[in-house]
TIDO-927987 format. One line per 10 residues: number of its first residue (from 1); their letters; for each residue x, y, z of C-alpha. Coordinates in nm, 3 decimals. Layout:
BEGIN
NUM	A	X:Y:Z | ...
END
This chain:
BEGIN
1	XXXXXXXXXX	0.000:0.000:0.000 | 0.267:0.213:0.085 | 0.468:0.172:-0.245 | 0.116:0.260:-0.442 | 0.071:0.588:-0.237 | 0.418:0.667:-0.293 | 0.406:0.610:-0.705 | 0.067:0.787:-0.712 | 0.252:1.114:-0.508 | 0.532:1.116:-0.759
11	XXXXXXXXXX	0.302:1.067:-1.062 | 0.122:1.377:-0.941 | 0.436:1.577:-0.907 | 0.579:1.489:-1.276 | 0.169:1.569:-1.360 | 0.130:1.914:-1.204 | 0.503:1.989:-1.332 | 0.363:1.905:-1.679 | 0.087:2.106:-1.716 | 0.236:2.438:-1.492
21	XXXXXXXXXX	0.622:2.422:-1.612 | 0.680:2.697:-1.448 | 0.536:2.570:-1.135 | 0.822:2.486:-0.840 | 0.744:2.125:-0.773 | 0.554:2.135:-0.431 | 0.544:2.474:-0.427 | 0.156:2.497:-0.495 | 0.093:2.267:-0.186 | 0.286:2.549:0.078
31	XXXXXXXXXX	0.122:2.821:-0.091 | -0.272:2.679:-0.116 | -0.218:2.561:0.297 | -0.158:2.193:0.207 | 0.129:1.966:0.297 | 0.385:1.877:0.070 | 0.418:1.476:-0.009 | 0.620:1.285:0.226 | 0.599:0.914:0.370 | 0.653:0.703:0.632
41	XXXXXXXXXX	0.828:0.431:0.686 | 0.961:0.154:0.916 | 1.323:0.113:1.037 | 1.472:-0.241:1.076 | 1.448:-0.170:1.444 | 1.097:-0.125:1.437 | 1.127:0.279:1.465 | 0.873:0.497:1.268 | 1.059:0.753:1.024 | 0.939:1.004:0.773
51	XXXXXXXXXX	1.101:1.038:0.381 | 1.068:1.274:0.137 | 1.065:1.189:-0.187 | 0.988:1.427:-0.508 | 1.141:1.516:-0.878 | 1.322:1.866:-0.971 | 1.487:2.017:-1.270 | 1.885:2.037:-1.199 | 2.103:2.361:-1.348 | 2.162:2.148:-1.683
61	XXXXXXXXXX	1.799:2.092:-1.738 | 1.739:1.730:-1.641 | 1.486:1.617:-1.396 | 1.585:1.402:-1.137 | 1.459:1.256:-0.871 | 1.562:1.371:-0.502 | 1.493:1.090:-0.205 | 1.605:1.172:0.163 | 1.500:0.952:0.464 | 1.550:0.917:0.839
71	XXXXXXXXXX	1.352:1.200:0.989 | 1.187:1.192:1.270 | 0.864:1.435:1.187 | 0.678:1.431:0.918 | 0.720:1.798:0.930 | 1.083:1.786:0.935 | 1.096:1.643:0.589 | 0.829:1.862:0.441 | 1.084:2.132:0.559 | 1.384:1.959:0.380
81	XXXXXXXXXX	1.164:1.958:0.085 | 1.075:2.325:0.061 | 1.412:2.442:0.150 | 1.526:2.201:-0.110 | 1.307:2.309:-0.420 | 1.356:2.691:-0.299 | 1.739:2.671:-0.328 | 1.677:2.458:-0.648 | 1.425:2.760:-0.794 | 1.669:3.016:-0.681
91	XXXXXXXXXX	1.394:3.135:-0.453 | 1.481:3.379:-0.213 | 1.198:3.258:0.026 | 1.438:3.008:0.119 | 1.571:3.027:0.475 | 1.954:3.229:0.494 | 2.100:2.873:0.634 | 1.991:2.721:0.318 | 2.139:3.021:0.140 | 2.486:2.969:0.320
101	XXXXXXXXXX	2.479:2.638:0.223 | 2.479:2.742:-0.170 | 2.712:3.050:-0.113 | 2.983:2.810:0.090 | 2.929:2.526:-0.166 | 2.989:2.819:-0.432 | 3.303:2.946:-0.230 | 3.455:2.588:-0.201 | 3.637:2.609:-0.538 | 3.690:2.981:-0.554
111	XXXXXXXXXX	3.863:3.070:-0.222 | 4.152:2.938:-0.027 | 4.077:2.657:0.234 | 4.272:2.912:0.490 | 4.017:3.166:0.396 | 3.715:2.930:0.394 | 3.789:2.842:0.764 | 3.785:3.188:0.900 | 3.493:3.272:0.718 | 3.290:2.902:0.853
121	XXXXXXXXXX	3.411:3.014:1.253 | 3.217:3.385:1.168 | 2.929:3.255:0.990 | 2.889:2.975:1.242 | 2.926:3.211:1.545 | 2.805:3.537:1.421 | 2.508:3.477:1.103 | 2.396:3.160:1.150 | 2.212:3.190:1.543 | 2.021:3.532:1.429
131	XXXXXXXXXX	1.946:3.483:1.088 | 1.958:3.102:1.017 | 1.588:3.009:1.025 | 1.472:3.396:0.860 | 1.336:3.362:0.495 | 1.622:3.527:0.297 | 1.359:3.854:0.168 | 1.269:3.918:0.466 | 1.599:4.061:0.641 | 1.570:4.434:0.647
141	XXXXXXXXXX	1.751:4.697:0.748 | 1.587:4.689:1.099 | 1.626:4.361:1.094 | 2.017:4.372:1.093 | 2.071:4.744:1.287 | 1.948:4.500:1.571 | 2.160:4.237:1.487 | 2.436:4.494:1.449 | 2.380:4.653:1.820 | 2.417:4.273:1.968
151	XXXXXXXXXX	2.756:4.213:1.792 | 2.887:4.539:1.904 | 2.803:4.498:2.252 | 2.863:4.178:2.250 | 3.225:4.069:2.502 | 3.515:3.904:2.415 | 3.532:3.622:2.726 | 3.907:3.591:2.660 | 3.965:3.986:2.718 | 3.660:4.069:2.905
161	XXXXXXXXXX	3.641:4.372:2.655 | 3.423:4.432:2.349 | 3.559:4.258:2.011 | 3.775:4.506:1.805 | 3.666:4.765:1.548 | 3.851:4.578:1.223 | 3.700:4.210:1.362 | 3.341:4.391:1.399 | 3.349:4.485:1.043 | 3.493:4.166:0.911
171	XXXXXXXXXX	3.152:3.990:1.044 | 2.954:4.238:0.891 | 3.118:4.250:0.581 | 3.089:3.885:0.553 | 2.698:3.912:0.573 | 2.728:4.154:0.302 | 2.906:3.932:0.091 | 2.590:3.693:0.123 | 2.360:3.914:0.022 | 2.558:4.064:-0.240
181	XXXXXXXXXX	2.557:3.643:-0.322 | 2.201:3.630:-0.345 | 2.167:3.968:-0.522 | 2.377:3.846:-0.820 | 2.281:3.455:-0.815 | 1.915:3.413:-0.661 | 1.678:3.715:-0.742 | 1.732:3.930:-0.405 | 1.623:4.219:-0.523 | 1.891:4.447:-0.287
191	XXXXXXXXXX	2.154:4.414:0.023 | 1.963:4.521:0.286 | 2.262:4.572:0.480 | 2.364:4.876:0.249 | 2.072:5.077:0.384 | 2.151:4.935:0.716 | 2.481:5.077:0.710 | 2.797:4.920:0.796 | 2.963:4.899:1.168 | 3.335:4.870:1.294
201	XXXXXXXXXX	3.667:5.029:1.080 | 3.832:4.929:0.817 | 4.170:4.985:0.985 | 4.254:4.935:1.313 | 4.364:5.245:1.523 | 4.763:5.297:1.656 | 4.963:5.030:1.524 | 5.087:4.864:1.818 | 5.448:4.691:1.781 | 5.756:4.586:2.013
211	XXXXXXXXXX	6.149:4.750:1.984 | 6.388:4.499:1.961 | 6.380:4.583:2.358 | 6.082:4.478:2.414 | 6.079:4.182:2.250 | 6.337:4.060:2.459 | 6.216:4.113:2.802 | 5.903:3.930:2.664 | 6.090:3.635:2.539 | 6.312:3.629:2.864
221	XXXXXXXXXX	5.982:3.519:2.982 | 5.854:3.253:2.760 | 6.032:2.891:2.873 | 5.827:2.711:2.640 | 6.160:2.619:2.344 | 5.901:2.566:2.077 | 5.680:2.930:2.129 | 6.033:3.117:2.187 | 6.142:2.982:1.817 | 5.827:3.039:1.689
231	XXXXXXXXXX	5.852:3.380:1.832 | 6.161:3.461:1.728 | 6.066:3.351:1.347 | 5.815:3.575:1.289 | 5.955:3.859:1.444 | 6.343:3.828:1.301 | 6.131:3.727:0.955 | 5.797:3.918:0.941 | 5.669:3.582:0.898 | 5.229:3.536:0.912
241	XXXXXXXXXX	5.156:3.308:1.186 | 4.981:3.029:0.941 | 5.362:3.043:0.766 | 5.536:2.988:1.040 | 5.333:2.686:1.184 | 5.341:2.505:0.831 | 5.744:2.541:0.832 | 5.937:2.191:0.731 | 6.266:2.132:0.817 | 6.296:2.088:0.463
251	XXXXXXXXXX	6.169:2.467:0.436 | 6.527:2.583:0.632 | 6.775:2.621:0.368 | 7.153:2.560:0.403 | 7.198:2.884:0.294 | 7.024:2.985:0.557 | 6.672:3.050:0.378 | 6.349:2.993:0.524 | 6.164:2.914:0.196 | 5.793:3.014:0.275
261	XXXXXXXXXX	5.547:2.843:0.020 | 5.263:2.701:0.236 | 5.068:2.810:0.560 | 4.861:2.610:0.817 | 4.523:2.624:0.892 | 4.255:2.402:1.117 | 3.943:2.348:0.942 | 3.673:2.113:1.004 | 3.870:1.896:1.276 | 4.144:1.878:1.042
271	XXXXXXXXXX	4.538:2.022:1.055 | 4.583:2.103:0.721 | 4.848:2.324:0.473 | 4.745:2.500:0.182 | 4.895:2.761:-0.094 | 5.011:3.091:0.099 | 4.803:3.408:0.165 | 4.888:3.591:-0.202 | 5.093:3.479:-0.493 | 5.332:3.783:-0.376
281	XXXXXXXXXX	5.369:3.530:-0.022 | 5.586:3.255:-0.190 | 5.929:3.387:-0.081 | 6.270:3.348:-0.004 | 6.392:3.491:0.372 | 6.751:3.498:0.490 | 6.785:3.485:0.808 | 7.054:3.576:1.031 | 7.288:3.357:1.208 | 7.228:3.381:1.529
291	XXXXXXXXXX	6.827:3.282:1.411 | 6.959:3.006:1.194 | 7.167:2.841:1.442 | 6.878:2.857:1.704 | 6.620:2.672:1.497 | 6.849:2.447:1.332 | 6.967:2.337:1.716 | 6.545:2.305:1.785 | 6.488:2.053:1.481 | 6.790:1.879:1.562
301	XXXXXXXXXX	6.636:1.866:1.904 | 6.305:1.701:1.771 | 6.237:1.340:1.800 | 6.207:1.147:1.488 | 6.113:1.438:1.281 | 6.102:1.385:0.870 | 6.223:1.646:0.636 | 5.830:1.699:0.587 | 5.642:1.723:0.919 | 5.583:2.047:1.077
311	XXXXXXXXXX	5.816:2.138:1.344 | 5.568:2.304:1.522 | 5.278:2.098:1.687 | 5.065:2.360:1.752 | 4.738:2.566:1.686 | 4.680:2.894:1.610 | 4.507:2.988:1.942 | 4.787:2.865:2.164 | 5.057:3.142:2.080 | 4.856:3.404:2.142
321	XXXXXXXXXX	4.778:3.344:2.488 | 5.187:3.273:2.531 | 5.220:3.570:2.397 | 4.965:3.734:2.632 | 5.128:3.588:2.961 | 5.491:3.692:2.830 | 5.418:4.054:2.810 | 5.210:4.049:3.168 | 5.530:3.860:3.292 | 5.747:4.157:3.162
331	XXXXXXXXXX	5.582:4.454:3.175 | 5.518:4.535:2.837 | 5.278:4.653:2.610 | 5.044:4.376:2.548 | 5.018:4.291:2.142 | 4.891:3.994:1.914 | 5.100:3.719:1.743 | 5.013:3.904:1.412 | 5.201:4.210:1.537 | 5.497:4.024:1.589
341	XXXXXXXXXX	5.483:4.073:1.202 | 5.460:4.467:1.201 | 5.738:4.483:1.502 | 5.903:4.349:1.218 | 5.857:4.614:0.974 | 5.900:4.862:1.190 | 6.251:4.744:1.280 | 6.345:4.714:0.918 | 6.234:5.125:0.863 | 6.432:5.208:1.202
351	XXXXXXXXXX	6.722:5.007:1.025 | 6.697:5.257:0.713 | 6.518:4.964:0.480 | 6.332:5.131:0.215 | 5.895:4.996:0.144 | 6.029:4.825:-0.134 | 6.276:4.607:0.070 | 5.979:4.560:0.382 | 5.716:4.464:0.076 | 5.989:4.225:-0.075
361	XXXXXXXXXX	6.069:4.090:0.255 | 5.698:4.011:0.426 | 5.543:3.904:0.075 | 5.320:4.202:0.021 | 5.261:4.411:-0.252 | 5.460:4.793:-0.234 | 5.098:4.956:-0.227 | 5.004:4.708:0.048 | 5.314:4.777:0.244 | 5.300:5.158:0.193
371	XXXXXXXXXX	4.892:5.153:0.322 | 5.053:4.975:0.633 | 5.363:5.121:0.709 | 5.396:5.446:0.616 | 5.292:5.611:0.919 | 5.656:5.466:1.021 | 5.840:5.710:0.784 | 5.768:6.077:0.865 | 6.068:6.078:1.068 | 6.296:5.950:0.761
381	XXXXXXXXXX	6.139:6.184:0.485 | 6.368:6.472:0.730 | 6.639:6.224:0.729 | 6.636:6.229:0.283 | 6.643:6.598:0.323 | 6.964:6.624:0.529 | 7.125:6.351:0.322 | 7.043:6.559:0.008 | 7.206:6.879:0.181 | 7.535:6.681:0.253
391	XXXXXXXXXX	7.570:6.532:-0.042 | 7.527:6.865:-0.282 | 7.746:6.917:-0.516 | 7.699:7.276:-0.574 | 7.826:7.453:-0.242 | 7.600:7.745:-0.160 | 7.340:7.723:-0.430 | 6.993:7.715:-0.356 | 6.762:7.383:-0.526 | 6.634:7.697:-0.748
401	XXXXXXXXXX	7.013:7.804:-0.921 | 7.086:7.447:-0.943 | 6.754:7.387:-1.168 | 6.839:7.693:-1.365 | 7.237:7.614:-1.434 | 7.098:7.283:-1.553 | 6.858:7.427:-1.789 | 7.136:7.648:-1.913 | 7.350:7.405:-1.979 | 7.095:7.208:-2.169
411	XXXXX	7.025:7.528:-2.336 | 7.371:7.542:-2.468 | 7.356:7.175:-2.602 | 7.089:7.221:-2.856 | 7.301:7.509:-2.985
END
């Protein structure tokens, strides 16, 4: 009996597909107040399940037929049905979890796994609780200035402070990036967040960094061998965090070269390395003895370690609170593992290094580099202008004769 009602439900569907082809499969049965087709079933352990089971049209144009079983309501899968023909319709009445599904499926082949994984943990923790089970048109404005007041008042439980202005606009520029998804790909008909406005900064405020003097009195505190290298790497090297936990010992050069290529990243349970931040991030770093020496000593020190396996066991996540407890141990400023990387910088400018040589050397582009660091040179542009003065040629001119004596001399040329 059960197989008959089932083969009658499905003959419907191809039937009312038929003569309304424009019809979303099911569709009809939300909108008129009736319940979509599903069945029930019996488990080999006797339990009472629910299935649904109905045809669609895929991207290419073939129909095919869609089966899912094991729920536990029958209203469950009359759920996974509509969510499934809405996403299949491009139908923005779908629910925004169903839309994240298509935008991260979308996303799999077009970003880097590194990026992917930050972009899961705010999705997960920041879209996903408040808008998951919302139809997708029917997020307004109001809608997310609410959400918007929770995030920024929300508090960080490992500072006991609110989250910072340039990780506040990362979440809300990722729900943007949704929309903006489902404006392009599924009929939205605008980002409500652009009326909504946007919340946090772009850039963070002060750059904080250490002096070389800082750094030590941190480090004098940190007795854990493998953070202190790790440490020292990305300071001595202006190395990203992810880069330094995916080095090899294969990665440290003879010549005294960390070679950076890769970078590490956790996502979905799983340690994994992938292709480097930017195609500007594959790079060659010399380092200097003293660094060389010290890390070649730690992987010499490391038990049955191939010329392939990280030398660093660690998560991102575990550094930073070393890094935390160093600088309360010492008295210093407190800053994050990623500002190990601008200390860096900002030595090589005190140093006399010019952007080009800091872009070259932390695998940025110059225009990147210059955005970041060129608060660091005001200082040096009055440094130019007394090397220019000592190194004139013409004694007791002013920049004005010198221009003209050139232009006379050109002058004299053409005759």
């Amino acid at each position: 009996m059960l197989l008959i009602t089932s083969w009658l439900a499905l003959q419907l569907n191809k039937l009312r597909e038929k003569l309304n082809p424009g019809l979303l499969p099911g569709r009809a049965f939300v909108k008129g107040g009736m319940r979509l087709p599903v069945y029930k079933y019996e488990t080999k352990t006797g339990a009472k399940k629910w299935y649904a089971a109905f045809w669609y049209t895929d991207w290419t144009g073939k129909r095919r037929k869609k089966k899912k079983e094991g729920f536990d309501k029958r209203s469950d899968a009359q759920a996974f049905e509509r969510e499934f023909l809405l996403k299949n319709s491009r139908n923005c009445e779908m629910s925004f979890a169903s839309l994240v599904e298509l935008y991260r499926a979308d996303a799999e082949h077009r970003v880097r796994e590194g990026t992917q994984g930050t972009q899961d943990s705010i999705i997960d923790k920041w879209l996903l609780p408040y808008f998951g089970e919302l139809p997708v048109n029917e997020i307004d404005a109001v809608t997310i200035r609410n959400w918007q007041n929770t995030v920024m008042s929300a508090i960080n439980p490992r500072t006991g402070k609110k989250y910072s202005e340039t990780y506040i606009r990362s979440i809300n520029s990722r729900l943007s990036a949704i929309f903006n998804y489902a404006v392009k790909f599924y009929n939205l008909k605008s980002n409500p967040c652009l009326p909504a406005g946007f919340m946090g900064k772009k850039k963070a405020g002060k750059m904080k960094f250490w002096t070389l003097s800082e750094f030590n009195q941190a480090m004098a505190h940190v007795t854990n061998w493998s953070f202190r290298v790790a440490f020292m790497l990305m300071y001595w090297l202006g190395l990203r965090e992810g880069e330094c936990l995916a080095l090899q010992p294969a990665d440290i050069l003879p010549s005294k070269i960390a070679r950076i290529e890769k970078t590490h990243h956790r996502r979905k349970g799983e340690d994994k390395n992938g292709p480097p931040k930017t195609d500007n991030s594959y790079r060659d770093v010399s380092m200097p003895d003293f660094l060389y020496d010290e890390v070649m000593r730690y992987i010499n020190a490391l038990y049955d370690i191939d010329e392939h396996d990280r030398i660093f066991y660690f998560q991102k996540g575990t550094l930073g609170r070393a890094l935390n407890e160093a600088a309360k141990a010492a008295g210093v400023k407190r800053i994050r593992v990623h500002d190990l990387r601008h200390s860096h910088a900002a030595l090589l400018v005190e140093l006399g290094y010019s952007i080009v040589a800091v872009a070259e050397r932390l695998g940025d582009t110059v225009e990147v580099a210059m955005s970041t660091y060129a608060h660091l040179y005001p200082n040096k542009m009055e440094q130019v202008a007394a090397d220019l003065n000592r190194h004139a040629t013409i004694k007791n001119e002013t920049p004005t004769t010198v221009i003209l004596e050139l232009e006379r001399v050109e002058k004299e040329r053409k005759i």
